[in-house]
C-alpha positions as CSV (number, residue, x, y, z in Angstrom):
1,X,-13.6,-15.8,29.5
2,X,-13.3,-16.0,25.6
3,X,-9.9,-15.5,24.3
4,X,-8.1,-13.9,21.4
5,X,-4.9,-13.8,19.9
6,X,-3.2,-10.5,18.9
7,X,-0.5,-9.8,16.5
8,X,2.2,-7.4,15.1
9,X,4.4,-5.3,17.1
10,X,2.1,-2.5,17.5
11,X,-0.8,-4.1,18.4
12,X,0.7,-6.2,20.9
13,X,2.4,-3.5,22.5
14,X,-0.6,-1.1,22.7
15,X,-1.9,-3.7,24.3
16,X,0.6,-4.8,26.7
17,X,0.8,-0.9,27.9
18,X,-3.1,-0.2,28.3
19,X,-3.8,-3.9,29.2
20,X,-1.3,-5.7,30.6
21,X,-4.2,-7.9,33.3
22,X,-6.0,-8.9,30.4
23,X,-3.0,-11.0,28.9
24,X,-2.7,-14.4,29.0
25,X,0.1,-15.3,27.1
26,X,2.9,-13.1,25.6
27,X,5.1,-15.0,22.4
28,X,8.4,-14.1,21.1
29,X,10.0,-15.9,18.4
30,X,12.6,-17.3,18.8
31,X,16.5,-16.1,18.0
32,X,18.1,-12.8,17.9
33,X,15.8,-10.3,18.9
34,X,15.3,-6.8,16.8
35,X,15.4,-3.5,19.1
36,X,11.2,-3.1,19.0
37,X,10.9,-7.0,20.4
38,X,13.9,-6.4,23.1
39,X,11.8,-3.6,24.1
40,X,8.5,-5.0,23.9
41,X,10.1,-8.3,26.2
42,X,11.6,-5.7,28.5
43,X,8.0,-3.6,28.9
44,X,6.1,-6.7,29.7
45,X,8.5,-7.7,32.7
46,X,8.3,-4.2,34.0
47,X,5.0,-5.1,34.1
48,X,4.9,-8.0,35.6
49,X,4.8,-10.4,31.9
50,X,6.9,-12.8,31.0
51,X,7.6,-13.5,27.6
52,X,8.0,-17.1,26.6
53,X,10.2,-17.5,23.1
54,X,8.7,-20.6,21.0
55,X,9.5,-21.4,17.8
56,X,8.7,-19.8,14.5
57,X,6.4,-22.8,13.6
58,X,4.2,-21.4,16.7
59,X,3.0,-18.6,14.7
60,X,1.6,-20.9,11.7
61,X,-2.0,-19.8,12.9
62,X,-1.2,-16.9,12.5
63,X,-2.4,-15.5,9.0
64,X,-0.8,-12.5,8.4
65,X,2.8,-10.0,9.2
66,X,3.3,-11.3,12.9
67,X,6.1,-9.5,13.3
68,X,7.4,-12.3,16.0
69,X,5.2,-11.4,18.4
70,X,1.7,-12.5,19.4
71,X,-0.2,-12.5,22.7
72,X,-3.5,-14.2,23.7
73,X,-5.5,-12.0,25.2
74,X,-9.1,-11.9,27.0
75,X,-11.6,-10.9,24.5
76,X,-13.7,-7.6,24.6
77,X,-17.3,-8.1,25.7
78,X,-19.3,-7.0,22.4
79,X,-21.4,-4.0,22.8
80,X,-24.8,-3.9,21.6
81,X,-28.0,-1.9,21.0
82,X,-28.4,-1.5,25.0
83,X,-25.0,-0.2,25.5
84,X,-25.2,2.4,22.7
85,X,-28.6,3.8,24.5
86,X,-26.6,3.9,27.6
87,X,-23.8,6.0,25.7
88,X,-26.1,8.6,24.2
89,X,-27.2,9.3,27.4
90,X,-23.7,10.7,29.0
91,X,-22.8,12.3,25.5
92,X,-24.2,15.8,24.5
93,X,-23.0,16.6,21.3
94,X,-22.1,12.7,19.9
95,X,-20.2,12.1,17.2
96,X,-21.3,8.6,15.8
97,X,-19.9,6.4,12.8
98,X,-22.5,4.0,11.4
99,X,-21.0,1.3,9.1
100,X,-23.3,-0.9,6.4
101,X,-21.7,-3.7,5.8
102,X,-18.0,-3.2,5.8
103,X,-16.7,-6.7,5.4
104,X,-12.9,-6.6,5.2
105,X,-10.9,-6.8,8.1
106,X,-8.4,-4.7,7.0
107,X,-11.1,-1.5,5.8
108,X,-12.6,-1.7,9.4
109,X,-8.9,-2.0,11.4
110,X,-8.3,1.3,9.5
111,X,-11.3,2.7,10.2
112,X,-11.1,2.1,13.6
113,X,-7.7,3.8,14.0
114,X,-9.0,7.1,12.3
115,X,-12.2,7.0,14.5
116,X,-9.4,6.6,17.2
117,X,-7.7,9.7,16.3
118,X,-10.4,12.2,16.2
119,X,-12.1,11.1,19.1
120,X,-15.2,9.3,17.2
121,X,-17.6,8.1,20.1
122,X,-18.7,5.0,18.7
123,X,-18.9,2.7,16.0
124,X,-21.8,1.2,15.0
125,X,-21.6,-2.0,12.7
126,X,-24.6,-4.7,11.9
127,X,-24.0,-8.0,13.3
128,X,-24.8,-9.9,9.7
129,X,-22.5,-9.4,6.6
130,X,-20.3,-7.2,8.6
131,X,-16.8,-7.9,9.5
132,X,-16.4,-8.2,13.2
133,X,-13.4,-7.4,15.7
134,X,-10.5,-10.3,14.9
135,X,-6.9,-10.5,14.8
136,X,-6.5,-8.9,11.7
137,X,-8.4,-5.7,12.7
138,X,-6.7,-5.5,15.7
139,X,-3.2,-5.3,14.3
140,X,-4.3,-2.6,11.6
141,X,-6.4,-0.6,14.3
142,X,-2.7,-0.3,15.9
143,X,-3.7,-0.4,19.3
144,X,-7.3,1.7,18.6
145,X,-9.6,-1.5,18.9
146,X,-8.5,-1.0,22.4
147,X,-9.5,2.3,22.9
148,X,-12.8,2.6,20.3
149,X,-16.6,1.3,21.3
150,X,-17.3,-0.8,18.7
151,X,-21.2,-1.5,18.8
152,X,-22.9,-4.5,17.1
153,X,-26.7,-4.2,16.5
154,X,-29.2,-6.5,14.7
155,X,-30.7,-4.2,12.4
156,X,-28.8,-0.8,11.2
157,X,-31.5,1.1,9.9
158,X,-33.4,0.5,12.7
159,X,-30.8,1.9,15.2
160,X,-30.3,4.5,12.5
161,X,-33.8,5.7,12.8
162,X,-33.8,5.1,17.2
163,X,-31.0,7.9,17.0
164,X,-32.7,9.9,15.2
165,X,-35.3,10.4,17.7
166,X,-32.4,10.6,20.2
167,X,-31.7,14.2,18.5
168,X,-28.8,12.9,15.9
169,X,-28.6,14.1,12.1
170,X,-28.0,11.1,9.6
171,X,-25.3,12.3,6.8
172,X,-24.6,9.5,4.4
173,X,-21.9,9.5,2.3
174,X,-23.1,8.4,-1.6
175,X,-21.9,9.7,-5.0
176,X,-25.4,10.5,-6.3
177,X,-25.8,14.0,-5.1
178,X,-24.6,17.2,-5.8
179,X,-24.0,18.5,-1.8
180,X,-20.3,17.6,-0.9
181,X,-19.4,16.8,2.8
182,X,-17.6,20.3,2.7
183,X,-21.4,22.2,2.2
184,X,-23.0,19.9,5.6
185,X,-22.5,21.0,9.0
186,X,-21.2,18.2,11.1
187,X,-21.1,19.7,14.4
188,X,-23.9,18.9,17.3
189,X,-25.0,15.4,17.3
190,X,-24.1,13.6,14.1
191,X,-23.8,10.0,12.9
192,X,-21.6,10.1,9.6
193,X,-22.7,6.4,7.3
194,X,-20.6,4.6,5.1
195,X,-21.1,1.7,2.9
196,X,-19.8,-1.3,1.8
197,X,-16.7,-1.9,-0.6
198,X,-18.1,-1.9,-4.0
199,X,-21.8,-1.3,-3.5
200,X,-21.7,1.4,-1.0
201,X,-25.0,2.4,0.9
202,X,-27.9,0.0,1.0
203,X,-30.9,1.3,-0.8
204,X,-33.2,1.2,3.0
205,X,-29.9,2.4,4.8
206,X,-29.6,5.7,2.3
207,X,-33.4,6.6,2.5
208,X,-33.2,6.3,6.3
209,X,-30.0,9.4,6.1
210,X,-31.3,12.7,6.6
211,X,-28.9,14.4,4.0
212,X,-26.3,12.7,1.4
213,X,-23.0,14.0,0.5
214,X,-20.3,13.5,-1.5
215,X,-16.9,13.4,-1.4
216,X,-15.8,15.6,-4.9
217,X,-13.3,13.3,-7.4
218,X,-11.5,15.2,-10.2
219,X,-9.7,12.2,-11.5
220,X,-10.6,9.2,-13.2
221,X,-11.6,7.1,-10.3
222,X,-15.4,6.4,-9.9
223,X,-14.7,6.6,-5.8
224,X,-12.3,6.2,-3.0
225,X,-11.7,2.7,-0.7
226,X,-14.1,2.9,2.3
227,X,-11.4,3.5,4.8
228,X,-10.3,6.2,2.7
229,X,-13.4,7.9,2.0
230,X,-14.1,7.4,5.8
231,X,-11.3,9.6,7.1
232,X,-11.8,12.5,4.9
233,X,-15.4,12.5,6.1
234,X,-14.5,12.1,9.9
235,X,-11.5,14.4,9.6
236,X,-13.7,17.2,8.1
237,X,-15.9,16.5,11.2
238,X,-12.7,16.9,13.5
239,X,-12.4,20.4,11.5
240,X,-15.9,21.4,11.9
241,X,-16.2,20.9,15.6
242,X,-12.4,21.5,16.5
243,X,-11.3,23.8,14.7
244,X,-13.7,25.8,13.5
């Protein structure tokens, strides 16, 4: 089975608790541990883990705040277009997130938490130019890599357009229109569409939306970071269909 390796306290714990059969190997640096690692050490061995302490030269491959801690853990199987037909079929009112072309590990790890939080029911990335799942995601998603279906499909617009016959409104998020997220209704089905840093929505992925919105900007700034833009549309979703 493929491996990965995980890193950061938070990520390796989350992981540890949800997943403890699908660990491998569980690495502590070495030295005087800090309360979190004590208690991470002491929650694998409840669970039947054992932590082996190596030294802090160990974590060179790692590329980014370890934390002392990494694990190697059994990979997720990717999802793909077949799995996300199988999904809308068990969901009746779907709350989708399509991303085009998000390509920074640390955008998507975010993203993936929010998602996490108010219950988004899939994530839909394209398997070229994207940023996949990797260690760096995983530590920012906090544990909500884990938990989130994260779908890779060949062609976006082309899934786009195959929900879209499932039933699913397309709302893409662009600055060039004068409808704000606030003025759609994002309840029933809905897949919400965000694009890259920088260039935002593809010109074939923003004809294929049904609606566009904006997120309104008083300030200076032109628009917000991805991740950023992404939970103020998914949180007004959460409001919608939540709270009324």
């Amino acid at each position: 089975m493929k491996q990965d390796i995980i890193y950061g306290l938070h990520a390796v714990e989350k992981f540890v608790k949800q997943s403890p059969h699908l660990v491998y190997r569980l690495s502590v640096i070495k030295g005087r541990l800090n309360n979190r690692q004590q208690s991470l050490v002491d929650q694998a061995k409840s669970l039947g883990l054992t932590a082996e302490f190596v030294s802090k030269s160990a974590f060179n491959q790692v590329d980014g705040n370890h934390q002392g801690v990494m694990a190697l853990v059994a990979s997720r199987p990717e999802m793909n277009e077949s799995d996300l037909a199988t999904l809308i079929e068990k969901l009746d009112q779907p709350l989708f997130l399509f991303l085009d072309e998000v390509q920074d590990p640390h955008n998507l790890g975010a993203i993936l938490r929010t998602a996490d939080a108010v219950g988004v029911d899939a994530v839909i990335i394209p398997k070229h130019n994207s940023v996949g799942m990797n260690a760096t995601v995983r530590k920012v998603a906090s544990g909500a890599a884990e938990n989130v279906n994260l779908i890779v499909v060949s062609n976006l617009v082309r899934t786009i357009k195959a929900m879209q016959q499932e039933g699913m409104w397309m709302i893409g998020l662009a600055g060039e229109t004068d409808q704000t997220i606030y003025q759609h209704n994002l309840t029933g089905s809905i897949g919400i569409v965000m694009g890259a840093e920088g260039s935002g929505l593809r010109r074939l992925t923003k004809e294929a939306c049904d609606h566009l919105a904006a997120i309104p900007m008083q300030g200076v700034a032109e628009s917000l970071n991805v991740s950023v833009a992404t939970g103020v549309a998914l949180y007004e979703a959460y409001r919608q269909r939540h709270l009324g």
